[in-house]
N, C-alpha and C positions, 0 to 999 in steps of 0.2 A: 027548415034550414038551420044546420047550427050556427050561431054564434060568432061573431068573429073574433080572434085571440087580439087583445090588445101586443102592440110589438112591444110593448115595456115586459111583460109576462113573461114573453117568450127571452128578454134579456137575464130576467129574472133567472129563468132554467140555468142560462149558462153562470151568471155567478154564485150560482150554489154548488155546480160542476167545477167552478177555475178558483175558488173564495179565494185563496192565496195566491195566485196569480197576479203578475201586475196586469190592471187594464187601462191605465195611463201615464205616461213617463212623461216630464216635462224637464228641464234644467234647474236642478235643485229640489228634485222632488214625485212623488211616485204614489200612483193607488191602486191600492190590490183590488180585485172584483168584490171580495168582504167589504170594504172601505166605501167605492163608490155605492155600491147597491145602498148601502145603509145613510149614507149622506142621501142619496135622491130622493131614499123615504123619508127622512129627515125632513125635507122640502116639499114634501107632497104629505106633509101632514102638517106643517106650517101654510100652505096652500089652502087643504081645506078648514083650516082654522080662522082664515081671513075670507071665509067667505064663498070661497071658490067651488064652482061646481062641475061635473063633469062635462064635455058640451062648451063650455069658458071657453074663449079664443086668448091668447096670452104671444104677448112679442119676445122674442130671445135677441139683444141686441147687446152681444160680447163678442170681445176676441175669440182666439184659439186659444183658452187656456181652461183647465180641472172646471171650472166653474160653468162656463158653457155648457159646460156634456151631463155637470148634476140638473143644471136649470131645464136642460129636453130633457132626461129622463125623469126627472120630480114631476117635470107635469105631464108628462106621457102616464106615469104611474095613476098621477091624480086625475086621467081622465081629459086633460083641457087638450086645447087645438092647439098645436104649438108653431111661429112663425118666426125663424130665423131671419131677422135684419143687417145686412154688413153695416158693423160700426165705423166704417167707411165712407158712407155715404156721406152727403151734405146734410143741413140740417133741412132744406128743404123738399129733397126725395126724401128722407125720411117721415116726414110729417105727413108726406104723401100718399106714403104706404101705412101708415098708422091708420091716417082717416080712412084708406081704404077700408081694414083689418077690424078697425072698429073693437081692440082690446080692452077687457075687462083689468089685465096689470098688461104693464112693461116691464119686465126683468133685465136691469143694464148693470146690475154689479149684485153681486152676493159675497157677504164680508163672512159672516160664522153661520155654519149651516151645522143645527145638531142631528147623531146620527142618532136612526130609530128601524123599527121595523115594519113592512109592509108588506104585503102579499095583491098583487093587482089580479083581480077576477079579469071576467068578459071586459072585452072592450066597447065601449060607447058606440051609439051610431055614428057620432062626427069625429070627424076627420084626424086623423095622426097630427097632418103638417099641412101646413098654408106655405108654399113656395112660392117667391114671388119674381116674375119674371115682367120684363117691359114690355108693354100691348104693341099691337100694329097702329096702332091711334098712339102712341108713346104715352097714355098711363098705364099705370104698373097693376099687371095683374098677378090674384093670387091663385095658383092651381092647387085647388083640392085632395090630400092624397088619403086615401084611407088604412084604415090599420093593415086590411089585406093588400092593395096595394105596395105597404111599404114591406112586408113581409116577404110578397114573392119577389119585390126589386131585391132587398139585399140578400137571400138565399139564392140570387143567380149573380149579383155579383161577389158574396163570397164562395160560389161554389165554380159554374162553367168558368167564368169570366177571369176570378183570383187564382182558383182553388188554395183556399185560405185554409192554414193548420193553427192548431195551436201554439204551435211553435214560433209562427212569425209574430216581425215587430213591423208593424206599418207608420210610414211617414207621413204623419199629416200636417203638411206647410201649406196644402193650398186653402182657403178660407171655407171654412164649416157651417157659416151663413149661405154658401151656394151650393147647388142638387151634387155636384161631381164630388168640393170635396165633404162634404155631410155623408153621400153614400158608400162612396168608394174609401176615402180614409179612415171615416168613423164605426157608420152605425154595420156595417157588414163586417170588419174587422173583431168588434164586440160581440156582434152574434156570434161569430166564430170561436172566441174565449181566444183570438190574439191578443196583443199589446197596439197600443198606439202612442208612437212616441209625438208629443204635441209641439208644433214650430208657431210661434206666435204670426211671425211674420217671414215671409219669402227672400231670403239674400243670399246669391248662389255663395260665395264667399263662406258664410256659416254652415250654409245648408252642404256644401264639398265636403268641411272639413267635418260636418257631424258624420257622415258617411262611410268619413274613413275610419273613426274614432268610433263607432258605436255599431252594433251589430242591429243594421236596418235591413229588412230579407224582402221587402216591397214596397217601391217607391210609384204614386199616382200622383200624375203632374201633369199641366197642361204643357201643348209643345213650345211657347217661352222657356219654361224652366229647365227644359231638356237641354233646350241651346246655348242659356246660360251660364247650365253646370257645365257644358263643355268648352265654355270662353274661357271658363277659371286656368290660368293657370298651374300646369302639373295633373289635371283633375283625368284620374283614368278609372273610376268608378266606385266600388265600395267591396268588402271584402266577401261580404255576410249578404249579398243584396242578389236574389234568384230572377225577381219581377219587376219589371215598371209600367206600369199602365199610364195609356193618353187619352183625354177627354174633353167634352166642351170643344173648343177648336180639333178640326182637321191635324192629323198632323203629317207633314210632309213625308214621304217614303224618303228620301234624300236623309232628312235627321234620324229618322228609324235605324238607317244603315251607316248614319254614323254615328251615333249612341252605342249601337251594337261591337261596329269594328272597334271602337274608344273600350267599351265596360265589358263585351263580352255578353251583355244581356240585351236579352230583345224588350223593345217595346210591343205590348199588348193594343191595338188601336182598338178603336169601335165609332157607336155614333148614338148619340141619346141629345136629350135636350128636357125642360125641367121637367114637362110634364110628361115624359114618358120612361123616364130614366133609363137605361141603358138598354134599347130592344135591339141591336146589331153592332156585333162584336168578335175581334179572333178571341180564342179564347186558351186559355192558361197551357191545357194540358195537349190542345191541339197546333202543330207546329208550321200548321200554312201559313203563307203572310203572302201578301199580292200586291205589287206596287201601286193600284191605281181604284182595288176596293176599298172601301170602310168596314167591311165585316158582312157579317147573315146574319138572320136572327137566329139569338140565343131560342133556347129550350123554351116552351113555351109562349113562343112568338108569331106572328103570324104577318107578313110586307107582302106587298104588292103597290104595283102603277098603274094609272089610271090617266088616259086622255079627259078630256072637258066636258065629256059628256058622262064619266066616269064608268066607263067602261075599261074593262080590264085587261091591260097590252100584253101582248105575248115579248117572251124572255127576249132581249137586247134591244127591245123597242121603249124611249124616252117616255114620260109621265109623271103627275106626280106620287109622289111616294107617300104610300096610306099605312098603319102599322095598326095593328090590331094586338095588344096585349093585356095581360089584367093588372101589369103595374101600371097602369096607366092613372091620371089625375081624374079623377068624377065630372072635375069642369071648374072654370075657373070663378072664384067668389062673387057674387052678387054681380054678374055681367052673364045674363043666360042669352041672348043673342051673340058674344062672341064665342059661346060655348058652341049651341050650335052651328058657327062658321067652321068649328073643327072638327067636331064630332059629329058623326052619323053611322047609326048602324053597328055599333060598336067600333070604327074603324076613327082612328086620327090622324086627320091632314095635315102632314108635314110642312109642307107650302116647299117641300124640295123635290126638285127635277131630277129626276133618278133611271137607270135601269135595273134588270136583275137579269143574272145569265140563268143557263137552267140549271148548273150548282144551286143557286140562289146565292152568289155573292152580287152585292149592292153597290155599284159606284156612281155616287153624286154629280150630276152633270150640271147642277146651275139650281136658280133659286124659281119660284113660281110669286111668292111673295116676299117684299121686304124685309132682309134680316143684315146688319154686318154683325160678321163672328171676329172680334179684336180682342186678342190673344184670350181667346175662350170665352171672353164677354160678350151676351146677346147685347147689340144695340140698334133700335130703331132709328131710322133717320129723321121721321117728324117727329120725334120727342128732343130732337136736336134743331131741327129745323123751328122748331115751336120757340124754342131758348134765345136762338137767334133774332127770332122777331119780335121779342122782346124788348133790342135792342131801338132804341130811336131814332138810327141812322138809318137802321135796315128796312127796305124797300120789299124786296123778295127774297130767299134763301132754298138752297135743294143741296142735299146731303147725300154722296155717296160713299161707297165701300170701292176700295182700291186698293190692291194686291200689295201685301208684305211681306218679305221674305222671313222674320223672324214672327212677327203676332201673326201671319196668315193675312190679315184684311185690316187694314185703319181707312181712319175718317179722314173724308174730307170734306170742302163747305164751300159751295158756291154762292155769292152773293152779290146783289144788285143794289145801290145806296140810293136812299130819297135822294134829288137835286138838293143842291148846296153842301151834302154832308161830309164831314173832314174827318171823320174814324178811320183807320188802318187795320189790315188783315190781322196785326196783330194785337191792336186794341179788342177785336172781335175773336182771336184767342182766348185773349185773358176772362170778356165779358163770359164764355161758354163754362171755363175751367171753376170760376167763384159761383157758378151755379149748377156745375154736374160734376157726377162722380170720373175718378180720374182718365177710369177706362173708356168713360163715352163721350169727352170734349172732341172738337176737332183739332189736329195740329196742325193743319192747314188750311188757313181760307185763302178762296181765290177772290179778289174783288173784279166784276164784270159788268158791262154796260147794259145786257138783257144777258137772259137765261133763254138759252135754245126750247124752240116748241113745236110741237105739230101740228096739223091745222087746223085741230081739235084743241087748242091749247095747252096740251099735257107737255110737261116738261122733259124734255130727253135725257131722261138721265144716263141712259148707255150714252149717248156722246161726252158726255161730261166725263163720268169713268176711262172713256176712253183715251180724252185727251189728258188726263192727268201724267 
């Protein structure tokens, strides 16, 4: 078997194709693919100078800005495993995810990076990128992706998915530390020899007016950002802008067609999640869209449903939905029993309730396993519910997902107080928000006398959802 191509290599190819090209625009400032290419080797030869060896696991824990994208590429170049962290987090999921990851450095700022030259051979056996996503136990797993792996993800989302030219300028404001925007804004734009114009941080206000102001040809954005740029005042789209893709959350047919009626441009849906990045999706150059699918699978894909004994449903009949593809994660880091809870057979278990007609388009009917999607953030409930009983008033706690019109699904938090205790729903706001990231607090606690159960004592949580 040959070899597998490191994806630094193959980025390589294209900056020797684009040199003079811009391959990142930020506010004040600009790097041509000459520029970056030679900075990342710059850094991947300052890497193996301190030590570092190919196979090294290494944390990337920046914004969205120039330096971010030398720090994966520098050490994609030099071989190491690379784990994008949101500088977002608290300091405590982060510490989290560190001890998981078990890093040889942490990269959180890069001041002067000198440019040099490097040629990257074969790629290493391990792994491109460690993605880290919240477990069903609510600690944070890392999903393993390999060089091939990441190779056939971004040549299917810059090809069926984008169809990405050299020409376009892609917008990347959603955070580069997550699978949607790391793949869809950056690293397949780059394969491609586009531009990436870089948004530190998400404000529809900014992000309207850069729109109008600057020749952006494809925008990927979760469906928050879709609805926001359309609250903006005046805001009727962008001049230069052909594409927008949605990812991570669901996004409503309702904002699709008013996105469209507004800008003129369609939103691209689909449906991926970290560890399999994007296996169904409409795609670029194909102009179906269907109010109530998430997509087929792209090229190279392979879905099907399965009842409980997994056996394989025929078209319109419920199950859950299994994807078989080669971007897929190898498995997730030093946790091989939840690996195989997902994998078997080559096939990976969704934990979503799905049909497929005999088109083969895919529409989502509900969940098999615990997940809420709040505005494109995975969050588990007992890693919330864990947070809560923390707390020393808190008695019991059960966490669900309930329907939002603009994030798609928020938290909510049911709880039951030891006797005598005088906390308030919103003291137990605050306690969740100083110890999780923004997107997985609850904004709603309900305080209750007992929590509903059944006569097995499992807690009802469809009731609870329901009565929200």
């Amino acid at each position: 078997m040959a070899p597998a191509v490191s994806f630094a290599a193959l980025l390589e190819t294209t900056a020797r194709a684009r040199s003079d090209a811009p391959a990142l625009i930020w506010d004040g400032g600009a790097l041509s693919y000459r520029d970056l290419d030679a900075r990342a080797s710059g850094l991947a030869c300052a890497l193996v100078a301190r030590g570092l060896r190919p196979g090294d696991r290494a944390a990337v824990v920046m914004p969205n800005r120039w330096q971010f994208v030398v720090a994966l590429l520098g050490g994609l170049k030099a071989g190491l495993t690379l784990a994008p962290i949101d500088p977002l987090l608290k300091a405590e999921e982060r510490a989290e995810i560190v001890a998981d990851l078990k890093p040889a450095l942490v990269l959180d700022e890069l001041t002067t990076v000198e440019a040099a030259e490097w040629t990257t051979r074969e790629a290493t056996l391990a792994p491109a990128l460690v993605l880290y996503t919240s477990g069903s136990t609510g600690r944070p797993k890392g999903a393993l992706l390999s060089h091939t792996a990441v190779e056939v993800a971004e040549r299917s989302w810059a090809g069926p998915v984008m169809a990405l030219t050299a020409d376009d300028v892609v917008l990347a404001t959603l955070p580069l530390s997550h699978s949607f925007g790391l793949n869809g804004a950056l690293l397949a734009p780059l394969l491609a020899g586009a531009a990436v114009r870089l948004v530190e941080r998400f404000s529809p206000d900014a992000v309207a007016d850069l729109l109008r102001r600057e020749r952006i040809t494809v925008l990927p954005a979760v469906a928050t950002m879709f609805q926001r740029l359309l609250d903006v005042p005046g805001f009727a789209g962008a001049p230069a802008l052909r594409l927008a893709v949605s990812g991570a959350a669901p996004c409503p047919w309702e904002l699709a067609q008013q996105w469209r009626a507004r800008t003129g441009v369609r939103i691209v849906r689909g449906y991926g999640m970290t560890e399999l990045f994007r296996p169904l999706s409409y795609l670029a150059d194909d102009p179906t869209d269907l109010a109530d699918a998430v997509g087929r699978a792209v090229p190279g894909v392979q879905a099907r449903v399965v009842d409980d004994e997994d056996r394989t449903l025929d078209p319109g009949e419920v199950g859950e939905l299994l994807i078989r593809t080669p971007a897929a994660m190898d498995g997730y880091l030093g946790a091989p029993e939840e690996t195989r809870a997902v994998i078997a057979d080559g096939w990976f278990r969704t934990g979503d309730l799905a049909t497929i007609d005999p088109d083969g388009w895919v529409r989502i009917t509900g969940r098999k396993r615990e997940r809420i999607l709040r505005g494109g953030h995975s969050v588990f409930p007992s890693e919330v519910e864990s947070v809560l009983l923390t707390h020393p008033d808190v008695a019991e706690a059960a966490v669900v997902g309930v329907p939002h019109a603009e994030l798609g699904e928020d938290i909510a938090a049911f709880v039951v107080l030891r006797p005598g205790a005088g906390t308030t729903a919103d003291a137990l706001v605050a306690h969740c928000r100083e110890r999780l990231a923004g997107y997985k607090y609850p904004r709603r606690v309900t305080l209750m006398a007992a929590l509903p159960r059944s006569s097995t004592g499992k807690v009802l949580k469809a009731k609870l959802a329901a009565e929200t």
